[in-house]
C-alpha positions in Angstrom: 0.0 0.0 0.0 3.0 2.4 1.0 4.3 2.0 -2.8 1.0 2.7 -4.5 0.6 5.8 -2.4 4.2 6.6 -3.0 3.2 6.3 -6.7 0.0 8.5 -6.7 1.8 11.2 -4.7 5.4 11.3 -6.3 6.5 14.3 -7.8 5.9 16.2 -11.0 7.2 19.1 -13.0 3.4 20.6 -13.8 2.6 22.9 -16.5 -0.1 25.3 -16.2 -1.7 26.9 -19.9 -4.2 29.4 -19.6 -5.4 32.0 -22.8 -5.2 35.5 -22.3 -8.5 37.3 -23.1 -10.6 34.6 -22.7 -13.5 36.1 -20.6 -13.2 39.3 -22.6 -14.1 37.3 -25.9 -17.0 34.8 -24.1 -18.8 38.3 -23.2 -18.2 40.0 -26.4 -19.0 37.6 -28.8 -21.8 34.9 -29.3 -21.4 31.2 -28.7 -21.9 29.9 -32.1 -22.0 25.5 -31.1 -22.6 25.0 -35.1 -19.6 26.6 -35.8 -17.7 24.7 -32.6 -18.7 21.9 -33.4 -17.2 22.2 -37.8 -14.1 23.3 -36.1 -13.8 20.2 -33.8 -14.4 18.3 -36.9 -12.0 19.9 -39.7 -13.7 17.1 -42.5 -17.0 18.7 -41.8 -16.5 22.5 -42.9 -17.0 24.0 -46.4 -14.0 25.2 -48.0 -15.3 28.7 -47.7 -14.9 28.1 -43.2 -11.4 26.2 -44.2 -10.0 28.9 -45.8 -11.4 32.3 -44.8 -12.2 31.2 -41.1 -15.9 31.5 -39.3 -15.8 35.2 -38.6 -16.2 34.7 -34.7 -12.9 35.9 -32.9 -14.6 33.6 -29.9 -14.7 30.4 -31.7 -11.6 31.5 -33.8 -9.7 31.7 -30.5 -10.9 28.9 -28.9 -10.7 26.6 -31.5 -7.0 27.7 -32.1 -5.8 27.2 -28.6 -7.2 23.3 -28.5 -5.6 22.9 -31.6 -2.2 23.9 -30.5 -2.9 21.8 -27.4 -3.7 19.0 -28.9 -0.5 19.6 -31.3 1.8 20.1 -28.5 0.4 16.7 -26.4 0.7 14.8 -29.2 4.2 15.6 -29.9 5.0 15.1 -26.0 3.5 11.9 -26.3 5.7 10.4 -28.7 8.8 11.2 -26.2 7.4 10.8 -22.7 4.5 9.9 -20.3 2.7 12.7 -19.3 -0.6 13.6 -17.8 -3.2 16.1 -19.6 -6.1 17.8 -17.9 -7.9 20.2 -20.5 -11.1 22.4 -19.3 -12.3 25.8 -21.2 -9.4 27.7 -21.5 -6.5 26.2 -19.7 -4.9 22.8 -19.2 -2.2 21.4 -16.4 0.1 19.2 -18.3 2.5 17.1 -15.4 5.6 15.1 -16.7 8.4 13.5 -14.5 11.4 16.0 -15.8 11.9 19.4 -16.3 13.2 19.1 -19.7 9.6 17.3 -20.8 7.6 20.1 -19.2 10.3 22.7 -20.9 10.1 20.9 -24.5 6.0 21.1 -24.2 5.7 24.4 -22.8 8.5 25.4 -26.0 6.2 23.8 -28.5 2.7 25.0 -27.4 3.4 28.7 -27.4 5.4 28.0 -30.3 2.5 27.0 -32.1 -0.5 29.3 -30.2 1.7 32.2 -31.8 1.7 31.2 -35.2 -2.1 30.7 -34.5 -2.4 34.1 -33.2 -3.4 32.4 -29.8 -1.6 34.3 -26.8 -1.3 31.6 -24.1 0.9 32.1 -20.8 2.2 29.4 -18.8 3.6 28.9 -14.8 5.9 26.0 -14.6 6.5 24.3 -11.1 7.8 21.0 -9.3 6.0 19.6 -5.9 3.7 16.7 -5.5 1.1 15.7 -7.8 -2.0 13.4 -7.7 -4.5 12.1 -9.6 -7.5 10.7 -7.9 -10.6 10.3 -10.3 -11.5 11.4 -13.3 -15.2 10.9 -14.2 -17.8 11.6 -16.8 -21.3 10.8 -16.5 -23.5 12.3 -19.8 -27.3 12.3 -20.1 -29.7 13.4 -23.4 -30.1 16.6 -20.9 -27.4 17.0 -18.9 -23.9 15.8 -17.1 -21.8 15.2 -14.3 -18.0 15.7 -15.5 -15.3 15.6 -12.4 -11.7 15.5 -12.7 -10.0 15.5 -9.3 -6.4 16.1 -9.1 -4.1 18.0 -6.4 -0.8 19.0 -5.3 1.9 22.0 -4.5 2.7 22.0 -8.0 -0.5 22.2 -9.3 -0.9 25.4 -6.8 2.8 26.8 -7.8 2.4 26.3 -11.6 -1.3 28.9 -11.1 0.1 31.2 -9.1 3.3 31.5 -11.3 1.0 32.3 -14.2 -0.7 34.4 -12.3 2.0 35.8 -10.5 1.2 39.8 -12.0 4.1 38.9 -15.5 2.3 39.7 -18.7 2.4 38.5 -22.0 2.8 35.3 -23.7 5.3 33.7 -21.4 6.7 30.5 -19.8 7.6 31.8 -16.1 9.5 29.2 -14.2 8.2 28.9 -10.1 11.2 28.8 -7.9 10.3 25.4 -6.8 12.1 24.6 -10.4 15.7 26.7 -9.4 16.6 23.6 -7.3 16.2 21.4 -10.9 18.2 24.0 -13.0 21.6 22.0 -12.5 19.9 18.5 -12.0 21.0 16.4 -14.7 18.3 14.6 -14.6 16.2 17.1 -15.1 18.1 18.9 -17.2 20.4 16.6 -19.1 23.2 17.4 -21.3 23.4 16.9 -24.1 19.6 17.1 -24.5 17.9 13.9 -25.0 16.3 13.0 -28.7 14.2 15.0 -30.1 14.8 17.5 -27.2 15.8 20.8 -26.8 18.6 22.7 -24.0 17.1 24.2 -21.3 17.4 27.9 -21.3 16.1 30.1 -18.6 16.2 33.8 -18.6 16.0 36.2 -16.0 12.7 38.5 -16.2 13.4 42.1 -16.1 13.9 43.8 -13.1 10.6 45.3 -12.8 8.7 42.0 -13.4 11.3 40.0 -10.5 9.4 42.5 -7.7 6.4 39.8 -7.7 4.8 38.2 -5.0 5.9 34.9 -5.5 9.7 35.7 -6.0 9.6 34.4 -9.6 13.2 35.6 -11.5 13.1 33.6 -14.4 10.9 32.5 -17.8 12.0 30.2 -20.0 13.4 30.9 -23.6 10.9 29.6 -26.3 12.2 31.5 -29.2 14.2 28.5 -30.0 13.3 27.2 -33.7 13.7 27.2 -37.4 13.7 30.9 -39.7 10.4 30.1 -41.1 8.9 29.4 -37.6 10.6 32.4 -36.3 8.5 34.6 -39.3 5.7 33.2 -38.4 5.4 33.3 -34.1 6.9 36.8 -34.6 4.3 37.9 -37.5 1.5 36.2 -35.1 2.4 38.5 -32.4 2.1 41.4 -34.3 -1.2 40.4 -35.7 -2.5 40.3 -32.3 -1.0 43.3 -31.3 -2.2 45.4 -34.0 -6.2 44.5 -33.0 -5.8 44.9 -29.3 -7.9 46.6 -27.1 -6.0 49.4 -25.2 -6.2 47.7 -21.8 -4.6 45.1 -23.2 -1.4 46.2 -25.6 0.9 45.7 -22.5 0.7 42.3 -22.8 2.0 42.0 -26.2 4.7 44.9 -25.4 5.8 42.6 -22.7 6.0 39.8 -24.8 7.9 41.7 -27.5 10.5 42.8 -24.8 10.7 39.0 -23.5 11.5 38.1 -27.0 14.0 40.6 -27.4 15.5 39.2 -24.3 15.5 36.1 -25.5 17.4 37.0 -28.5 20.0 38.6 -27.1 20.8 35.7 -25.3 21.2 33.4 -28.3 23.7 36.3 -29.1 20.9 38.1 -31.4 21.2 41.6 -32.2 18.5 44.0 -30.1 15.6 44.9 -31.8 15.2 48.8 -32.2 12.0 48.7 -33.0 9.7 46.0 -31.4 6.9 46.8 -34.5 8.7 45.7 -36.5 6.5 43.2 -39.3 10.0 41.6 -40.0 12.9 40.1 -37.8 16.7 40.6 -39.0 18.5 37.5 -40.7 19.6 35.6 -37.6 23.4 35.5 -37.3 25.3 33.1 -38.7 
């Protein structure tokens, strides 16, 4: 009995994904189910919804962020166990090593950019159970329950929510421990992997609650996938709201940041509709 328990309650790097704007969009737009419901199902729209889109920044959004999801579990998957709880507009993902959580939380914001999705993330490490998940459907009604628990379930929320904005991957300090861990954080990266690089935050953004100094670097990938994330961003920031442009300045800075420490030049101009040729 001691090793089943020990099982159920051993540790996890968890990942927690939420989309920015969410409740903003639910009140402003209409909930169109017919529309849902083609998107679930890419075979059932008409090539006039598969190439122009349903015209509902609501379903557009949502249907965009459980797509990159999806994407992103699916290419975790192939490497590693993990566990994936998806409700609304957020998910916790838990894997046993840092460098699993890193390499899904890479790929999913990778992909909500490109997909004009902004999604931020809090990573953490602590315990992590699973106790019963449980679905119960009727002709006119349900009884869904998914019960799970643990400190890094609560660490990976509050570091999303821990005051940083933008589309980011901030790193609880439960993690620092982990940073020099070789299992966690193996060199050279395993197959199919990625090295872990964390970055500080700026100084401004370190003065949180939570004492949350770093994020982790994402802008890790190919020219063409570079183009695209950075062209997603500026798609979304151009059709803001005012109260929420700081979120994609903060993002644009983060990147920036991120360059610069893959030995990038700074960007003068974070409006930019075009990056430089990378070095090299």
């Amino acid at each position: 009995m001691k090793a089943e328990a020990d099982v159920l309650r051993s540790d996890r790097v968890v990942v927690f994904a939420d989309m920015l704007g969410f409740a903003a969009l639910t009140e402003a737009h209409p909930l169109d189910l017919r529309a849902l419901n083609a998107r679930s199902r890419p075979l059932a729209m008409t090539l006039e919804e598969l190439a122009g889109g349903c015209g509902n920044p609501l379903t557009e959004a949502f249907s965009n962020f459980h797509s990159a999801l999806k994407w992103a579990i699916e290419m975790a998957e192939d490497t590693h166990p993990l566990t994936a709880i998806t409700f609304s507009d957020s998910a916790f993902i838990a894997t046993t090593y840092l460098f699993e959580a890193a390499n899904f939380a890479i790929g999913l914001t990778q992909s909500a950019l490109s997909r004009r999705v902004p999604v931020r993330m809090g990573i953490a490490f602590g315990s992590f159970a699973t106790l019963r998940f449980r679905s119960d459907i009727s002709l006119d009604g349900g009884d869904h329950a998914a019960q799970f628990l643990g400190t890094a379930v609560v660490r990976a929320y509050h570091a999303e929510k821990c005051g940083i904005k933008g589309i980011r991957a901030l790193l609880h300090p439960s993690l620092e421990p982990l940073f020099a861990d070789d299992a966690h954080n193996p060199a050279p990266p395993p197959f199919n992997g990625r090295p872990f690089r964390p970055i500080e935050c700026s100084p401004a953004e370190c003065a949180n609650g939570i004492h949350l100094k770093y994020e982790l670097n994402y802008w890790d990938m190919a020219v063409m996938k570079q183009r695209d994330a950075w062209r997603g961003l500026q798609d979304m920031w151009a059709v803001a709201p005012d109260y929420a442009r700081d979120h994609y300045q903060a993002t644009a800075e983060a990147i920036n940041r991120m360059r610069i420490a893959q030995k990038e030049a700074p960007l003068t101009n974070l409006r930019r509709r075009t990056l430089p040729r990378p070095r090299g």
